[in-house]
N, C-alpha and C positions, 0 to 999 in steps of 0.2 A: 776404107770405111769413111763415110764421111761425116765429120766432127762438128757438124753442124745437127745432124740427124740425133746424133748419140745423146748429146747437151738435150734436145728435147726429151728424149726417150726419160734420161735421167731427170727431168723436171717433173716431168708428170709422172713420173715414181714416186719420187719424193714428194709431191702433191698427195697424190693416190693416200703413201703411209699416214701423211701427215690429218690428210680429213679423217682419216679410218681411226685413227689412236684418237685424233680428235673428239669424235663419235662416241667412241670409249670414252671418253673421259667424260663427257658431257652426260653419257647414260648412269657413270658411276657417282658422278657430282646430282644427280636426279636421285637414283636410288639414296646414296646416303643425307640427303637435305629434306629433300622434297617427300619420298619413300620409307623412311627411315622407321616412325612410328607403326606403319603398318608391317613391315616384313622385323622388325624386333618383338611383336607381339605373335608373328605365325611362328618365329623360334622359343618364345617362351612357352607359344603354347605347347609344342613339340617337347622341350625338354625340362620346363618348369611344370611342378604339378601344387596342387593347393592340395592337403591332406586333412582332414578332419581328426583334430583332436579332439575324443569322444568325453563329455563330463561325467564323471562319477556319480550313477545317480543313487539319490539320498539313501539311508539307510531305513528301516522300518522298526524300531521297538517294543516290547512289552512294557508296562508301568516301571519293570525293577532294569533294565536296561538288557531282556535278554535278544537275542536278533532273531527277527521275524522276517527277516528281507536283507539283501544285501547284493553288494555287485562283484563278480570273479571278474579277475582281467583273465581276458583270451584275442585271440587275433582273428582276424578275414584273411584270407590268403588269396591275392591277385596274384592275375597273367597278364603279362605286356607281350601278348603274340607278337609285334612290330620287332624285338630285339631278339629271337629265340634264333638258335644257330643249330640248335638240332632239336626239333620239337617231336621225333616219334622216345629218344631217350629221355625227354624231359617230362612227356604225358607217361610215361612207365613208371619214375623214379614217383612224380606226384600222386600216379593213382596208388602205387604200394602205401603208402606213407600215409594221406588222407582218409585212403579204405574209398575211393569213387570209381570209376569206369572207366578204364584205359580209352576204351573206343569212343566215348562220351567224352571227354577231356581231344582226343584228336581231332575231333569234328571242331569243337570250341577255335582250338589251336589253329585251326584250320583259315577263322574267318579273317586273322590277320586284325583283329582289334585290342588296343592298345588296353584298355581295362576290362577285363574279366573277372566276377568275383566266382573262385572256385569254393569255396565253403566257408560258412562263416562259426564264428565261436569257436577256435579249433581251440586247443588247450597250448599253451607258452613252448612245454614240452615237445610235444609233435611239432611245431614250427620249427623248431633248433633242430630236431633232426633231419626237416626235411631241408631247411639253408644247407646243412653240412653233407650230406648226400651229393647235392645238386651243384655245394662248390667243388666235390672230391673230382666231379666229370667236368667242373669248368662248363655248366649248364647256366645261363641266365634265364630272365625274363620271369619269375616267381618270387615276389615279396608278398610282405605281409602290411596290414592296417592294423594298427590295436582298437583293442575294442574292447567289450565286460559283457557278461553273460548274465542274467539276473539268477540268485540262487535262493532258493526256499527251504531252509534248513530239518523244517519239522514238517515237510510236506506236504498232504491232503488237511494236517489239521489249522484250522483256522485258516481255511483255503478261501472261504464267500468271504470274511473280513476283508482279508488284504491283498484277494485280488492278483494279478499277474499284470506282465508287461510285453506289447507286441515286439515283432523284428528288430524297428524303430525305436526301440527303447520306452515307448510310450506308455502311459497305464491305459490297462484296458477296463477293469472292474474293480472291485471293493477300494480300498484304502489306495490303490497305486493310480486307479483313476481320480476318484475324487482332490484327494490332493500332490495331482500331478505336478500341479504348476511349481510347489514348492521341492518336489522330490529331484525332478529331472534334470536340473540347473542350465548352464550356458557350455553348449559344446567352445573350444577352439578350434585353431585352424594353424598350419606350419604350411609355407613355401618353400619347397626344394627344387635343385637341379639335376640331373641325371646326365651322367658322360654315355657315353654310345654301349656300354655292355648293360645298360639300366643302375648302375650304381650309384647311389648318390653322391654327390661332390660337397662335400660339409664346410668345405671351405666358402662354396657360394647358397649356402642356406638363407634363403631371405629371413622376410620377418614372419613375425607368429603370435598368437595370441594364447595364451593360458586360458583350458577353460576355468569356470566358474563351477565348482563341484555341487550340486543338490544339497539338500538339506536334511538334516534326519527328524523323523515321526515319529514320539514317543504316544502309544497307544495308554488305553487304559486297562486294557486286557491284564489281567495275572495269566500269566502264562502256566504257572503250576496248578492254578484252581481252571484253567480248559484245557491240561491234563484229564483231571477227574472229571468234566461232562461232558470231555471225547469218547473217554472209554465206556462210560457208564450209554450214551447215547448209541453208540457204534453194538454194544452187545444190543438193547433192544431193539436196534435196526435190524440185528441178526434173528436174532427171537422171536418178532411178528411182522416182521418183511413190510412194514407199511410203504406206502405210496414214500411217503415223506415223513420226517422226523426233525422237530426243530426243539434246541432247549436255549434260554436267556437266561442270564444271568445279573442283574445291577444291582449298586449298593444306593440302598435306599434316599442316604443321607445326602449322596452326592450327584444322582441321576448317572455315574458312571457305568460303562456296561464291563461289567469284569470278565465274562464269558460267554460267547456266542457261537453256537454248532448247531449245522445244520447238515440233513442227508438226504437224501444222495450228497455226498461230496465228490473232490476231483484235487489232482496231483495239482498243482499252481507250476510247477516245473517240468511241466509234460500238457501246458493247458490244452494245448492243440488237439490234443486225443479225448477232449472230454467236451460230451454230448451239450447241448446249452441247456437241457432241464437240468443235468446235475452241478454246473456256475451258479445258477441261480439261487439268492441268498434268498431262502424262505422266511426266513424272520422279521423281513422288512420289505418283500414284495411280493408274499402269497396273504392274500386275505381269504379269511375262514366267518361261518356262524359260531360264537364263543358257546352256546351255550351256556350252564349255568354259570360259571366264571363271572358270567357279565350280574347275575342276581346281586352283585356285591352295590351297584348302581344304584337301581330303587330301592334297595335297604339301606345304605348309604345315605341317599337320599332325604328320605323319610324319616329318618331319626336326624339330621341336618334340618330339616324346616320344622321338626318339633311336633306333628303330627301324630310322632307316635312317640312310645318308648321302649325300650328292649323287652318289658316286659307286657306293653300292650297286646291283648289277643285278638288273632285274627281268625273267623272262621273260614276255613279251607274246604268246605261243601261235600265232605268226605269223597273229595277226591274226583270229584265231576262240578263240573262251573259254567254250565252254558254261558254264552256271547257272543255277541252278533253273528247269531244263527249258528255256530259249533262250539263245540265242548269242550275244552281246557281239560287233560286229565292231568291228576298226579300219579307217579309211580307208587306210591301207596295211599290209601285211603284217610287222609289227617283230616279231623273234626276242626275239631279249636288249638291254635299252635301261638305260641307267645311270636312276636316280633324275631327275638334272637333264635326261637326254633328255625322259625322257617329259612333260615339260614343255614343252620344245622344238620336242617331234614330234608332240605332242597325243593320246598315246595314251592311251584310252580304256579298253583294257585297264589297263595299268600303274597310273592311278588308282584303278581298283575294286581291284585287287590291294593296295593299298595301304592302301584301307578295310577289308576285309575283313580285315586283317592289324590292325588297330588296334581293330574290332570296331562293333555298332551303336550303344552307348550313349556311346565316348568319340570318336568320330565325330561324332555329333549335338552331343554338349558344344562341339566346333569348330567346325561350323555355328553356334551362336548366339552362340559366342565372336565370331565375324566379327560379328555383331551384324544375321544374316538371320534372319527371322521375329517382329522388333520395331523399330517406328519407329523415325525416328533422332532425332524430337524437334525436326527443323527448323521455326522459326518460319512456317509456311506451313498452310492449314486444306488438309483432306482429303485427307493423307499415309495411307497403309495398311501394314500391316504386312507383308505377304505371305505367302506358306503351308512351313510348314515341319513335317510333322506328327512328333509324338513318336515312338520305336523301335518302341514298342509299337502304333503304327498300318501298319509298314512288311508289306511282303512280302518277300518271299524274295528275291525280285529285286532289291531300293531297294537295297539297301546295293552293287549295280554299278551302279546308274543313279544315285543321287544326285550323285556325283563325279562324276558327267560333267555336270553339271548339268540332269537329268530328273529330275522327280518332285519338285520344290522350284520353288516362283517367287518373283523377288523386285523390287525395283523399282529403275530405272535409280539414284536417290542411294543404296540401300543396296550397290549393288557400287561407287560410285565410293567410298565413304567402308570400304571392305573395301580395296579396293586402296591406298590413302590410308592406312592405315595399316601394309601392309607399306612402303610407300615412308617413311612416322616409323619406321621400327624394328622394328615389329608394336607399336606403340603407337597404341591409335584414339583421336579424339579427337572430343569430342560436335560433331556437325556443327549449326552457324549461319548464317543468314541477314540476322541483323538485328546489329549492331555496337555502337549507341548509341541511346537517347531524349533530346532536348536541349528546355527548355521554349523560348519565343518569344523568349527572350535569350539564348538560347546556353547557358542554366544548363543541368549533364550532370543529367539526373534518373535515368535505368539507365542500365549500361555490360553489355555482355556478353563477359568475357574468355574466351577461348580454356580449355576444360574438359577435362583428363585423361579418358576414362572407364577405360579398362583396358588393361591389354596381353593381346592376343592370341596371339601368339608373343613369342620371346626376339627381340634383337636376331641374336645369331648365325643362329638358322633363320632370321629377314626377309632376310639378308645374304646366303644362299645360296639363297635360295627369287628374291631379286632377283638374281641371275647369270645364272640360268635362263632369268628373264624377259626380260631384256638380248640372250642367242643366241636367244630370240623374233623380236628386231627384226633377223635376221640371215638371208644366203641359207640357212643351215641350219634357219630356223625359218619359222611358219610366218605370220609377219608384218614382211618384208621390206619392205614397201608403207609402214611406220609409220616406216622411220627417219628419222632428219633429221640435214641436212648438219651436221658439227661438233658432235655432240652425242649422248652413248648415251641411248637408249632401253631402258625396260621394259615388257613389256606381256605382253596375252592376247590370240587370238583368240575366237570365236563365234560358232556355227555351228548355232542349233539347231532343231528342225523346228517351226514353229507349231503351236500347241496348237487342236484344232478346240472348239468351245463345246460339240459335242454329244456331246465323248470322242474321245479317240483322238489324231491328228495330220492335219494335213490335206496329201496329199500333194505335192510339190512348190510347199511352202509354208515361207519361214524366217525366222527371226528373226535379224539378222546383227548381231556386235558388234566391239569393241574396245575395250581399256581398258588405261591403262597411265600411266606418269608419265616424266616430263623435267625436268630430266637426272638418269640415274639414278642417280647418285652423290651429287647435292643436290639434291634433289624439292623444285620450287618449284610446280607443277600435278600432280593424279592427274587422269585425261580419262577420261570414257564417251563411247563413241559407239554409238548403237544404233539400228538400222530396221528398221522392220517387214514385211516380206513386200516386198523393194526388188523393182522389174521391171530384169531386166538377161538379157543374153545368155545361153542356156542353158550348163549349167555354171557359171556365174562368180558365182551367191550367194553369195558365201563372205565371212567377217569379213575373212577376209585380204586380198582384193582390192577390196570395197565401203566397210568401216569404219574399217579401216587407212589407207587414201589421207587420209580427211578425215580421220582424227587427225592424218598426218602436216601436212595443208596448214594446221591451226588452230596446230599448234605452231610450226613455221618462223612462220609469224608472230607467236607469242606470244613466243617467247626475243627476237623483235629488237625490240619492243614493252617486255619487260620488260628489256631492255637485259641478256642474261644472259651472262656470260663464255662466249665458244666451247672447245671442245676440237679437240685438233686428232686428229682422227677419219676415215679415209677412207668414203666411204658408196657400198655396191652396191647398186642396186634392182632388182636383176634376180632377176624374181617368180619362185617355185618354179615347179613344172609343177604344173595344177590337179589330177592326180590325188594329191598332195601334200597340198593347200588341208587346212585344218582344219575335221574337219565331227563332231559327237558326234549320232549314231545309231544304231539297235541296227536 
């Protein structure tokens, strides 16, 4: 061999290893200098995960602190298809447990993706059993995310108030939309690591943020007084199957709404299954013709500008009133009717006589005095304003139809908050639904007191415009149906034709109301009651006979409820004769 040859052979060996490890090294001095940030970020991505910590959103109140709204913890249950070692035992073990679809879960299992969410909201309980399942076979790749599930304690009632909340936690409608911002709070967030079977490693748990939990919403609702106008609303829903049925409830003094029910209703915990007509909060976004209800306006009015006086007579043209070219009828034939009659006796004439006597534009000025044709500003979304057109839109005719309530629509909370403030005085007061905001400790963050907006009438016109309303609730008026034992009553009937969509009225079709306050001397509730096209005996549509009864039955049980000093009062409920009944149609 020659040893010349060899010394080469072994140089360039030793060359060879020495560039090659060289190589290495110089690739691995790249990777960790030069490399470094970007392949430490493909392994966090890999085995660090960022976790949303969901925040507790707010709670929902009654005025006395009972729960209207609140959050359940429950879990999301992910798959990290990437880590599963036997995924036909683990889509079996999951689907028993879940209640899902073995074959549907295999497909999933299938695509090798690293997040899956297999159900969400599942209850704490079924989680634990399906970890301890799942660890008994030494199965991974199935954890869970906590989460909360929103819960509705007393279900359908007081469903359009407060509304529900999407997938997202988010509010969708009544009180959970409006005031979301305050409800929903600040989710957090946790960084962890996972070793190779998906477990997490707590030792190397990054950082994390706490959420910020929502806020809770102390309503103004009594929750035991929309007891009594759930059920009492719910029977005559059952009783004359109308379209719709909406009753309000507020205390006069404070513009608060103590009760609000409307129907069709719908489970707030099952929203998904319920149609959008029956979500829909009628009370503050179906507008109606009020019919007589509204006559409380130009007799308001009128005894306000000093025109007249309660006992001023009016002649009512026995019951036929030509004007601009058609005829004004009354439902009975009244000659001469004092001021506070016609109140009493729902003439229809008398009203327009009294408009017309005051003129179009200081008319209209009363009309939005009452504060018809503008929101009332209740904390609730998708309130409307309803239609109340300016003088200069009217016809010849509006100025005998408006007063009777034709040719004007408004929505069931803006006549309960019109009658609401004849019952304060003729002082209205900005109408509320929400009371307080309180953070997670009780600390008060908003308050919402009780707001002046304006007076309407004097105290003296409310005072005789309220006497009127009173021989309403009486055999002389034309809602005897409304009174209640030991205690006067104020109020209006409502009686008026349904309005067709394509023009016009649709015949033998109405809108029936009532509204009025108790006791009328110290108004602690103003009440609407209103239904839509109720089916009942021919004849017997009438406010007085339909809307009156359920006034009466919500308020006997509200005075002994709100524990209210009786009067000692004898009470007739012996119903006029229906050719009587209060009906405004021309």
């Amino acid at each position: 061999m020659n040893p010349g040859r060899t010394k080469k052979r072994i140089f360039w060996v030793c060359l060879f290893v020495c560039l090659l490890f060289s190589g290495y090294s110089m690739r691995l001095v790249c990777l960790q200098i030069n490399s470094h940030e970007k392949y430490t970020a493909l392994a966090d991505k890999k085995n660090i995960t960022k976790t949303p910590i969901f925040a507790r959103r707010g709670r929902i109140l009654d005025s006395k602190g009972e729960v209207l709204a609140d959050d359940c913890p429950v879990g999301n249950v992910i798959a990290d298809c990437s880590i599963m070692t036997d995924i036909p035992a683990t889509a079996a073990i999951t689907a028993g447990v879940l209640e899902l679809s073995e074959t549907e879960l295999l497909e999933k299992f299938a695509t090798g993706r690293r997040y899956i969410i297999l159900k969400r909201q599942v209850p704490e309980i079924l989680i634990r059993d399906l970890k301890s399942q799942l660890a008994l076979q030494r199965l991974r790749g199935i954890y869970s995310e906590d989460s909360t599930i929103r819960v509705y304690p007393n279900g359908p009632e007081l469903s359009h108030v407060i509304g529900f909340t999407n997938r997202e936690h988010a509010g969708v409608e009544g009180i959970e939309r409006s005031m979301d911002g305050v409800l929903s709070g600040e989710n957090g967030y946790r960084y962890s690591e996972r070793d190779g079977t998906g477990r997490e490693i707590v030792l190397y748990r990054g950082s994390e943020k706490q959420p910020r939990n929502g806020a809770t919403v102390r309503l103004t609702i009594d929750l035991g007084l929309q007891h009594l106008v759930e059920q009492e609303l719910e029977a005559a829903f059952a009783q004359y199957q109308p379209r719709s049925a909406v009753a309000v409830v507020l205390d006069p003094r404070t513009g608060e709404v103590l009760a609000m029910s409307t129907r069709p209703n719908f489970d707030p915990n099952n929203a998904g299954d319920a149609d959008p007509e029956s979500r829909k909060n009628r009370a503050i976004a179906d507008m109606v013709e009020p019919g007589s209800t509204f006559k409380i306006v130009p007799v308001g009015a009128a005894l306000q500008e000093g025109n007249v006086k309660p006992e001023t007579i009016i002649y009512c043209e026995g019951g036929r009133f030509p004007w601009g070219g058609r005829i004004l009828n009354d439902h009975h034939p009244y000659g001469n009717l004092s001021v506070h009659d016609i109140i009493v006796k729902s003439s229809n004439i008398g009203v327009a006589k009294l408009a017309i006597q005051m003129g179009e534009q200081r008319f209209h000025e009363y009309i939005r005095r009452y504060g018809f044709g503008e929101k009332t500003g209740i904390e609730l979304p998708g309130e409307i304003s309803g239609m109340v057109n300016a003088p200069n839109k009217w016809s010849k005719l509006e100025i005998t139809r408006i007063p009777m309530g034709h040719s004007v629509c408004v929505t069931p909370i803006q006549l309960a908050r019109a009658f609401a403030a004849i019952a304060n005085d003729g002082v209205m007061m900005k109408t509320r639904i929400v009371r307080s905001v309180t953070d997670a400790n009780g600390g008060l963050l908003r308050d919402f007191p009780p707001v002046r907006m304006r007076e309407v009438i004097s105290k003296a016109a409310a005072n005789k415009l309220r006497d009127a309303m009173v021989e309403v609730v009486s055999p002389r008026g034309t809602a005897v149906r409304a009174s209640v034992e030991c205690f006067r009553v104020a109020g209006k009937t409502g009686t008026a034709q349904r309005v067709d969509p394509n023009g016009g009225y649709t015949p033998g079709k109405y809108v029936v109301s009532f509204a009025g306050f108790i006791p009328a001397n110290d108004p602690r509730m103003a009440v609407v009651i209103l239904l839509d096209d109720a089916r009942t005996a021919p004849g017997e549509n009438y406010g007085g006979l339909v809307a009156a009864p359920i006034f009466a039955r919500i308020a006997e049980k509200a005075v002994r409820y709100l524990d209210l000093t009786p009067e000692a009062i004898p009470v007739n409920k012996t119903p006029l004769p229906l050719a009587q009944a209060d009906i405004s149609r021309d």
